[in-house]
C-alpha positions as semicolon CSV with decimal commas, in nm:
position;residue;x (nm);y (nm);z (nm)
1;X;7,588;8,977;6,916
2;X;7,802;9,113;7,215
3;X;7,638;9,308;7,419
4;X;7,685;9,684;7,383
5;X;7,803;9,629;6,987
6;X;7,531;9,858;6,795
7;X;7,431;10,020;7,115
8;X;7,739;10,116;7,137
9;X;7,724;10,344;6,829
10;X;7,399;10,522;6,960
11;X;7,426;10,526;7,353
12;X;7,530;10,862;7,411
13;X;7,198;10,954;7,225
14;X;6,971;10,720;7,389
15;X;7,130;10,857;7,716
16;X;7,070;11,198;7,694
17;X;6,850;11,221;7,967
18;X;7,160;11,117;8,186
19;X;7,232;11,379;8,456
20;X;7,633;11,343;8,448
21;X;7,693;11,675;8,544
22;X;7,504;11,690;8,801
23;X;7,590;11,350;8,935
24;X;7,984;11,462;8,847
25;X;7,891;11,790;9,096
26;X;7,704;11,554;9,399
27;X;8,022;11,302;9,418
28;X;8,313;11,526;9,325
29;X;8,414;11,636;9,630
30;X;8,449;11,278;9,755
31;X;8,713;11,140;9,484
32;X;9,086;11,279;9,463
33;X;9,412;11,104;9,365
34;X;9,411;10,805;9,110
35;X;9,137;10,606;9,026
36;X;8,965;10,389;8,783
37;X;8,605;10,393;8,627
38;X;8,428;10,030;8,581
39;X;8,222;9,982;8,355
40;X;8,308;10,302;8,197
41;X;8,107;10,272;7,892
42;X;8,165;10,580;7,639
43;X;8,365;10,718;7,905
44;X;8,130;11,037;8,021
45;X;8,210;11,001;8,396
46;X;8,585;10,909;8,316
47;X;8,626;11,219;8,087
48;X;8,492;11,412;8,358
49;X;8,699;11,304;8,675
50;X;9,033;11,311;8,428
51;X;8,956;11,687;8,330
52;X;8,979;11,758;8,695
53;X;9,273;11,708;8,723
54;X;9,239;11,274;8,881
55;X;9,469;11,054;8,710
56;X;9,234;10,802;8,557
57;X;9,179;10,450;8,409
58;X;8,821;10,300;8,276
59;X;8,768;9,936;8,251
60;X;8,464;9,815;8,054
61;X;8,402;9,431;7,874
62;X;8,210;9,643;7,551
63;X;8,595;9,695;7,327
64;X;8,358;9,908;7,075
65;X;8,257;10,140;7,407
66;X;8,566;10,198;7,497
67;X;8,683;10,260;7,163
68;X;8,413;10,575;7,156
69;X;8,561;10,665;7,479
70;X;8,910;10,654;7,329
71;X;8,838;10,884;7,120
72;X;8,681;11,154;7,334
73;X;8,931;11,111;7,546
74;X;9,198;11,230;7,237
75;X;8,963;11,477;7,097
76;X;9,002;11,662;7,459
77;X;9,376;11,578;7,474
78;X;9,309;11,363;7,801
79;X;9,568;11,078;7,928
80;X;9,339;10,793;8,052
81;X;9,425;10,445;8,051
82;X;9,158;10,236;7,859
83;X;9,078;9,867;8,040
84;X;8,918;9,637;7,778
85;X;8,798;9,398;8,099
86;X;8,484;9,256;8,295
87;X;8,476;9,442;8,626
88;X;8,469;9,072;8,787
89;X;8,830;9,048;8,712
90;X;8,935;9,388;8,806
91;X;9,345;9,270;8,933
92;X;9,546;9,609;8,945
93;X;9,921;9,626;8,978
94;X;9,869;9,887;9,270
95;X;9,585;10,012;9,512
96;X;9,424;10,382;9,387
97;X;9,201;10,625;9,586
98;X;8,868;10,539;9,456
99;X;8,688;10,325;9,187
100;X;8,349;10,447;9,052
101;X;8,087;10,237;8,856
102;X;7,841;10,446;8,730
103;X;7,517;10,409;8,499
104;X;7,373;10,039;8,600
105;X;7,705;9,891;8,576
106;X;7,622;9,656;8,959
107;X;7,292;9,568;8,774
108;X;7,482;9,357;8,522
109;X;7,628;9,142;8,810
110;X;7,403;8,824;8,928
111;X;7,377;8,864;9,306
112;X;7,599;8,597;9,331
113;X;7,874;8,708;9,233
114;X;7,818;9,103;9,423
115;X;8,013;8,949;9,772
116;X;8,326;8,842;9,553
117;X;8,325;9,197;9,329
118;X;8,273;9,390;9,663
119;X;8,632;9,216;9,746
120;X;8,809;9,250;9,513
121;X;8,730;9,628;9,464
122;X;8,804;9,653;9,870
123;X;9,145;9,476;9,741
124;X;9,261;9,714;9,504
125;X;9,148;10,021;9,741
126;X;9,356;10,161;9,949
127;X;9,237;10,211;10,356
128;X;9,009;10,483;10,320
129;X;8,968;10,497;9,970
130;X;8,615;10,551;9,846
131;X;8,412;10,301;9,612
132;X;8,114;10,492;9,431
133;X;7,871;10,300;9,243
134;X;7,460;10,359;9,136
135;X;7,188;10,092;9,026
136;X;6,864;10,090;8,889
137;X;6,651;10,012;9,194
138;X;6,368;9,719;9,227
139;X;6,064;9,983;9,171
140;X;6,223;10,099;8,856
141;X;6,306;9,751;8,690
142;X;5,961;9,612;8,858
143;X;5,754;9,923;8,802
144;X;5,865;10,159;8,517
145;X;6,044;9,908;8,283
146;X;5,928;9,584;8,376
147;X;5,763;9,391;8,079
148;X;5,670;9,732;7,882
149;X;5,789;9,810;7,593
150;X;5,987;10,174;7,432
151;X;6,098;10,293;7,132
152;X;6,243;10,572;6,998
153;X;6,237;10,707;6,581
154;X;6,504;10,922;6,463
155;X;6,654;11,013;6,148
156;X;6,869;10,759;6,100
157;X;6,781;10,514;6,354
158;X;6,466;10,364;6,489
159;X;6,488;10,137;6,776
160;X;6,214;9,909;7,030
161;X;6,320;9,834;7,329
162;X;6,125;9,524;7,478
163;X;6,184;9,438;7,822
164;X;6,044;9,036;8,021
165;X;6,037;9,051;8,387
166;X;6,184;8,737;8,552
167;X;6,256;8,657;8,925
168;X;6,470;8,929;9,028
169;X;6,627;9,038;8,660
170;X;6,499;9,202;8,373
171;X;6,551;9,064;8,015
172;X;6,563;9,353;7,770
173;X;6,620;9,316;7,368
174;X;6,675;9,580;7,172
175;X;6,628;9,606;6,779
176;X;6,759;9,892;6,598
177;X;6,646;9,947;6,267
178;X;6,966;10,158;6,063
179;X;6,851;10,398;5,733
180;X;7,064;10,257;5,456
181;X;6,978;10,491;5,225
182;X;6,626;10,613;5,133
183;X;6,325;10,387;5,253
184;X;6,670;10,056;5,305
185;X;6,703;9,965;5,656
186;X;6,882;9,754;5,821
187;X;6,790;9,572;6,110
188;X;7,037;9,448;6,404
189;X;6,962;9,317;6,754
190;X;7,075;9,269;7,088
191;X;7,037;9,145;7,452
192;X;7,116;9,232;7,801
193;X;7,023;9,100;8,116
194;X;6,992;9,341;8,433
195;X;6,983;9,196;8,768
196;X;6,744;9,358;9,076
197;X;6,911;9,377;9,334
198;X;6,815;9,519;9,709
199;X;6,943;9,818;9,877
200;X;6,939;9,614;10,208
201;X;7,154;9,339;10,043
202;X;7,432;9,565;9,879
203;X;7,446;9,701;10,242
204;X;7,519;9,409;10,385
205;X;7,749;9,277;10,129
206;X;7,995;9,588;10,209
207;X;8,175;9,459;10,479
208;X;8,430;9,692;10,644
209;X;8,281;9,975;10,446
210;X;8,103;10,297;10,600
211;X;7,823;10,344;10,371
212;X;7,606;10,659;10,242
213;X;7,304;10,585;9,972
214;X;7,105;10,870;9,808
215;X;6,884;10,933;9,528
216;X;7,072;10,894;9,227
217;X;6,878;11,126;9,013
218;X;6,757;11,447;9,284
219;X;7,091;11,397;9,453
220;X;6,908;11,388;9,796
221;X;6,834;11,103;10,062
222;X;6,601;10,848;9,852
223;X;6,261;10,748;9,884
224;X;6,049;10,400;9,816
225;X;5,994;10,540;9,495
226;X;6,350;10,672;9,429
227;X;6,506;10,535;9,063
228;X;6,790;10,479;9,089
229;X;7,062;10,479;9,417
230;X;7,391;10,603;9,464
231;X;7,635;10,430;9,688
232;X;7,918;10,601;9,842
233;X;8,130;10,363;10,032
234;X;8,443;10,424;10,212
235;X;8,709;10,134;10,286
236;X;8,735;10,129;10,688
């Protein structure tokens, strides 16, 4: 199944420990103009930038994210341009002020494939622009999710979330198990493959970029221990 099909349904839920706002309030000041969102997912960052008055676009691969985030986006009368695209082959028509990736969207990228990304968003950036992205760092794939093993049991949905750590990714499959009706479930699967990658290395993959990292969760400078990172780079 394509990754990001049923999670698609219940990732707002399953995020809800997600500090938008506050990661909205620690970056705000740093993004004006145009810009797009990759890997937008349901479009909670977008949303946010767009009701500030940015002109906006989000890109994700997931069409069934972006079709929750097309929908949010009308139910708050916003005009964003939806992207159904992999971030790898981001090609704009025009350069814009900033590009954000929030939520693990890097973490999805093999490290091989980070120099050419970093290029192409310094490509469709204009001089100065700023490029604002987070991951999940190597102590939280290594130490916190790793090869354990979550789950979750609502109402209508039960899911386990079983994760194998590899050399330098983490494989994590995800059953959800949907109420039918009564005691009739019904079970559907998928899998997605996140990539560690480290802080010293995404440093020295931004060429030509002035580069700030923080702790993506206390919105402060980060620690060995820190969760995830935010990057704020800005296009020399």
């Amino acid at each position: 199944m394509e990754a990001y099909g049923i999670l698609a349904k219940y990732y707002d839920r399953l995020m809800g420990d997600f500090d938008y706002d506050g990661y909205y309030e620690f970056v705000k000041s740093q993004l004006f103009g145009e810009g797009i969102d990759l890997a937008c997912g349901s479009g909670e960052m977008t949303l946010r930038l767009a009701a500030d008055g940015r002109k906006m676009a989000g890109a994700d691969i997931s069409a069934q994210m972006l079709n929750i985030a097309m929908q949010k986006a009308k139910k708050s009368a916003l005009d964003i341009k939806w992207l159904n695209m992999d971030m790898l082959d981001l090609e704009l028509n025009h350069s814009v002020d900033f590009i954000t990736c929030v939520c693990d969207g890097l973490n999805y990228i093999p490290k091989e494939k980070i120099a050419g990304l970093f290029e192409k968003i310094k490509v469709n950036l204009k001089d100065g622009g700023k490029f604002i992205f987070d991951i999940s760092t190597k102590y939280k794939l290594e130490e916190i999710i790793g090869d354990n093993l979550f789950c979750e049991d609502y109402d209508d949905v039960t899911y386990i979330w079983s994760n194998a750590l590899g050399k330098n990714f983490v494989d994590m499959d995800i059953d959800f198990f949907e109420r039918i009706e009564g005691d009739v479930y019904r079970r559907v699967g998928e899998s997605h493959r996140q990539y560690i990658h480290d802080c010293e290395f995404l440093k020295k993959s931004l060429v030509d970029w002035n580069v700030e990292i923080y702790d993506g969760e206390k919105f402060c400078l980060p620690n060995a221990k820190s969760r995830r990172l935010i990057f704020i780079a800005t296009k020399r």
